[in-house]
C-alpha positions in Angstrom: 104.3 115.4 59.3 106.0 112.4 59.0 106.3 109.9 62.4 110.1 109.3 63.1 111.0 105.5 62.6 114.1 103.8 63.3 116.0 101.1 61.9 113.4 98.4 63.7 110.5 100.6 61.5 109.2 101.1 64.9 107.7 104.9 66.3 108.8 105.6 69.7 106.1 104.7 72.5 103.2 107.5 72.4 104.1 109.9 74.5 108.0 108.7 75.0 111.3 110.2 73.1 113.1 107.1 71.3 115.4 104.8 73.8 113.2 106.1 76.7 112.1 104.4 79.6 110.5 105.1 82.3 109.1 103.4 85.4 107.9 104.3 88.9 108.2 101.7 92.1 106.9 102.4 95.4 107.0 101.0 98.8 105.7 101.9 102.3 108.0 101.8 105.3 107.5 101.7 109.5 109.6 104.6 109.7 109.4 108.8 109.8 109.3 109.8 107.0 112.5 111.9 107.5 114.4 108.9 108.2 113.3 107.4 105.0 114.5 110.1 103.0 117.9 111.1 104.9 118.8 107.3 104.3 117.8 107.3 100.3 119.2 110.4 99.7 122.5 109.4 101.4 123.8 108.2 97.6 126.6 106.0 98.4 124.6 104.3 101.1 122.6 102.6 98.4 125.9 100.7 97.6 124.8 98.6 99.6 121.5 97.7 97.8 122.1 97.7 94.3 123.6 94.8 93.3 127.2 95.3 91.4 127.1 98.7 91.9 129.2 100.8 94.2 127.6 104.8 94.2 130.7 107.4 94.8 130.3 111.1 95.5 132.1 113.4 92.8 131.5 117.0 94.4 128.9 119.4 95.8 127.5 119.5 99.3 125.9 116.2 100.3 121.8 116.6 99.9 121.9 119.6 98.4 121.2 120.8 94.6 124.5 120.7 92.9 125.4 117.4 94.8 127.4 115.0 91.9 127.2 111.0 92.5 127.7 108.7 90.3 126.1 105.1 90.7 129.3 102.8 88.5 127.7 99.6 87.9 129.7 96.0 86.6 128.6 93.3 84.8 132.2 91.3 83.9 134.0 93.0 81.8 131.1 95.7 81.4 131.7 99.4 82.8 128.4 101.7 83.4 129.0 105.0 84.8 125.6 106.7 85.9 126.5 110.0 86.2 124.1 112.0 88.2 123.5 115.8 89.9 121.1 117.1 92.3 118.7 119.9 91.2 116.4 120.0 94.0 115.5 118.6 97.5 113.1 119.3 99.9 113.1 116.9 103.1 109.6 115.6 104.4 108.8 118.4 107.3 105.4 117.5 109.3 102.0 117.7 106.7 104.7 118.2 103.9 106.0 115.4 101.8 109.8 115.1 100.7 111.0 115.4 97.1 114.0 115.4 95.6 114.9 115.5 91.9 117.9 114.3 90.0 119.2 114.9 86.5 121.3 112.2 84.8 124.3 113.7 82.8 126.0 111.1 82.1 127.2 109.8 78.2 125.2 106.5 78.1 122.2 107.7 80.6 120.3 111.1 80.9 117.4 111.6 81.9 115.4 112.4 85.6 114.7 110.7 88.5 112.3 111.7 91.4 111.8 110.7 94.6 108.6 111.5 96.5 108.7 110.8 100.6 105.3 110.7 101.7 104.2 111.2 105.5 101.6 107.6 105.5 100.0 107.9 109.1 102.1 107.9 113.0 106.1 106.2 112.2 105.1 105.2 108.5 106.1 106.9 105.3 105.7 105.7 101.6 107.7 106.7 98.6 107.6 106.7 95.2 111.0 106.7 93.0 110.4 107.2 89.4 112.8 107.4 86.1 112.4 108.8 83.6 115.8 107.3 81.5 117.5 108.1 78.1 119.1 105.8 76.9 121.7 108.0 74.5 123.7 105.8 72.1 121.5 105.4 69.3 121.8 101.8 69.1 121.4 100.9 72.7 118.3 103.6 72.7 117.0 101.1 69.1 117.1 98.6 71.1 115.3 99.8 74.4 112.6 100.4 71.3 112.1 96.9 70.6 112.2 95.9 74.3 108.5 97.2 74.1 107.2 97.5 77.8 109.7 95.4 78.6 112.6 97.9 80.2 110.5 99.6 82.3 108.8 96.8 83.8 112.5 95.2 84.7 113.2 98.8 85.9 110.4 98.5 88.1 111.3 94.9 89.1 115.1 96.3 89.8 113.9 99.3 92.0 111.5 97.4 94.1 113.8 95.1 94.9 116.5 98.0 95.7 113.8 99.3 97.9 113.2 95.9 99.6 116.2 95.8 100.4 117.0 98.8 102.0 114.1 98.0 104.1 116.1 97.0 107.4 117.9 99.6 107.1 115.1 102.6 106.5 113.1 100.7 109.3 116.1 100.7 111.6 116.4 97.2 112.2 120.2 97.1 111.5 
């Protein structure tokens, strides 16, 4: 069987669909653990975090599956509409770690994202986001391709800092 090429001449990363990226960033906070996921799974809080992006609330109950958010991100004159829906979400609950998993159905962005809340000794939880990202257009998903290991390590980058950032606020210091 043949290996699938683009137009670069490039295979997709072993193990990876072509335009996908994916990347896991984690962090470790002084606060209970259901704290820490109450505040990250409160979507349009993270307005406040991700630079140039204001997250809205399209329908469903809030933290539960069928929840719709959508993260719309601008760069200029540049629109990106990160559509997303909750499937599942279990919050942290004493020797049980939190986890909540959401599908992107959007038209430039599918994909999965999960977020793990871990109990991390007395006051102290650590979590662990990860994407898993499709880039859909076939030319914007050629040129995630030729990014190499690129995209996900700026994807990383991007969701530490996010995470750094929301730090006061997990930790209760604002």
């Amino acid at each position: 069987m043949a290996q699938r090429r683009g137009l670069s001449g490039r295979a997709p990363r072993p193990g990876r669909r072509r335009g996908e990226v994916v990347f896991t960033a984690r962090a470790a906070f002084r606060a209970e653990p259901g704290r820490v996921f109450e505040v990250l799974t409160d979507w349009p809080r993270q307005s406040a975090w991700v630079p140039a992006t204001v997250v809205q609330r399209r329908g469903g109950a809030p933290g539960r599956p069928g929840e719709r958010f959508a993260g719309v991100s601008r760069l200029g004159p540049f629109v990106l509409d990160d559509e997303m829906v909750v499937v599942s979400s279990t919050p942290p609950a004493p020797g049980r770690e939190g986890r909540v998993r959401v599908r992107k159905v959007g038209a430039v962005l599918g994909g999965v994202v999960d977020l793990v809340v871990r109990p991390d000794g007395p006051g102290r939880a650590r979590v662990e986001w990860t994407e898993r990202i499709l880039v859909r257009p076939r030319a914007l998903a050629l040129l995630v391709d030729l990014g190499g290991p690129v995209p996900a390590l700026l994807g990383r980058a991007a969701f530490g800092a996010v995470l750094r950032a929301a730090r006061p606020e997990l930790e209760g210091r604002r």
